[in-house]
C-alpha angles and dihedrals in degrees: 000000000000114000106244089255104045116111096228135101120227113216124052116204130270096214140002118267109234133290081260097072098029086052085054116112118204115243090240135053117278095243099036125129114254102249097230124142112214114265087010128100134216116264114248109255136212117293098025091088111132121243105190125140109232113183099192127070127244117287085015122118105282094158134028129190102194118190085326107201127179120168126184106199109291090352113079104208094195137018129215091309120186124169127134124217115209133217115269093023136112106215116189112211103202140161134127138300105306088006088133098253105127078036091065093050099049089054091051096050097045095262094118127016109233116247085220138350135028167263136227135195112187088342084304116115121234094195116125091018127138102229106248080062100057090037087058083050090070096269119118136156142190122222149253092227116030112264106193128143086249096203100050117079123259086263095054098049092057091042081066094050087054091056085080089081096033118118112189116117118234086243081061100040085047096056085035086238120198092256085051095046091060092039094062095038093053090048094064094053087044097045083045088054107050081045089061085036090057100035101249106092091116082069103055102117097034106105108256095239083065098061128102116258087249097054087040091059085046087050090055091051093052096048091051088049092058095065087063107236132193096206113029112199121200132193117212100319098177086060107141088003120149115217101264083048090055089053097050088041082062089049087051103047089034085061090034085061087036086062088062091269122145112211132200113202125209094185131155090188103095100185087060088045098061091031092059111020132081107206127010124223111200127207128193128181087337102311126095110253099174148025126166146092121327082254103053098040087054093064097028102120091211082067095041088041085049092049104044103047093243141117116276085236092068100027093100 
């Protein structure tokens, strides 16, 4: 395992994507300067539109936790956890160091079965299910430690991402069926597309192991966002920033949820937490504390109390 601020990737590929992608050529020189202004995204461009099918409304339940439970032997990770994430929102899920936070989202993307409770996504429950399943079913994450095929190109890494929503059977993409043929072609203008979205298509044919640790953390979020998802969750994101990174990191989600995203945030920055999400959802030794507006969860005692290590009596 990579520390968070490493610059390596952790996963190489098992076989090569097709002579499509690797024929693709980026829209930008290879050693131009991304054109991004501080504190500003990049607009979304053409092919990177979503086409889920999102069956609630905004500001409607997209996701429930319901008496989420995960033990782990003896240590009980979390404990009884309930908390929903609505669609169009960016909701943060902080706490300190061990508070079950990465182990919320693990649970809710198929890493780990809960020992009780459970998850749904669009009233549908997410519980017993590998995880490309529940990644097809409109789920997907980032990681802690970045987890990139280090020897395919930045295009090729998202084109895998896109795989999530192909349909052509192997039997198809053996023969290079007609189905197979478009498929391929349109995931090169998409993957090109989500590159410009997130800032690194000049970068599209640089392996990914040779990019910097900023445009590596881009490069995840774009390759979630290929498999389409209707809720994007993101760990720690911000990890090894510098400050003008951050910035630009709260342009980037803020047009990720404009898009019709909905977010949910793992952050130990606090200063991007209340400067992107809606509504904070606050863990502590496993058990939810907190859940409320960015406002009210900055001057809630039980979070100061959390943070600082005092007693919520004297928190204030």
């Amino acid at each position: 395992m990579t520390d968070e601020n490493d610059n390596r990737v952790d996963a190489t590929p098992e076989e090569p994507v097709t002579d499509a992608v690797s024929a693709a050529e980026p829209t930008l020189d290879d050693g131009a300067e991304p054109d991004i202004v501080p504190g500003e995204a990049p607009p979304l461009v053409e092919g990177a539109e979503s086409e889920r099918e999102i069956e609630v409304a905004v500001g409607e339940k997209l996701v429930e936790v319901k008496n989420l439970t995960i033990k782990f032997g003896g240590l009980t990770a979390l404990d009884d956890v309930s908390f929903d994430i609505r669609r169009g929102e960016i909701l943060g899920l902080i706490g300190p160091n061990g508070a079950g936070k990465t182990t919320c989202f693990n649970a809710m993307t198929g890493v780990y079965r809960p020992t009780s409770g459970d998850v749904l996504l669009e009233g549908t429950s997410v519980k017993g299910r590998k995880q490309h399943q529940i990644t097809r079913m409109g789920l997907a994450r980032t990681f802690q430690n970045i987890r990139l095929f280090g020897e395919m190109t930045a295009l090729e890494n998202v084109v895998v991402g896109l795989d999530a929503r192909h349909r052509t059977s192997v039997p198809g993409a053996l023969i290079r069926s007609p189905r197979h043929i478009r498929e391929e072609r349109s995931s090169v203008d998409r993957a090109m597309a989500l590159l410009d979205f997130v800032g690194i298509a000049q970068h599209a044919q640089k392996r990914s192991r040779d990019l910097s640790y900023g445009s590596q953390r881009r490069l995840e979020i774009a390759r979630a966002l290929a498999t389409d998802p209707k809720l994007l969750c993101l760990d720690e994101p911000a990890a090894g920033f510098n400050p003008a990174e951050k910035e630009d990191l709260m342009a980037l989600i803020r047009s990720i949820r404009d898009e019709g995203y909905t977010v949910l945030l793992i952050e130990h920055d606090m200063k991007l937490v209340m400067g992107v999400t809606d509504r904070i959802v606050v863990l502590e030794f496993g058990r939810k504390i907190a859940d409320d507006l960015p406002a009210t969860i900055r001057n809630d005692p039980r979070v100061i109390a959390a943070y600082l290590g005092v007693p919520e009596d004297d928190a204030a």
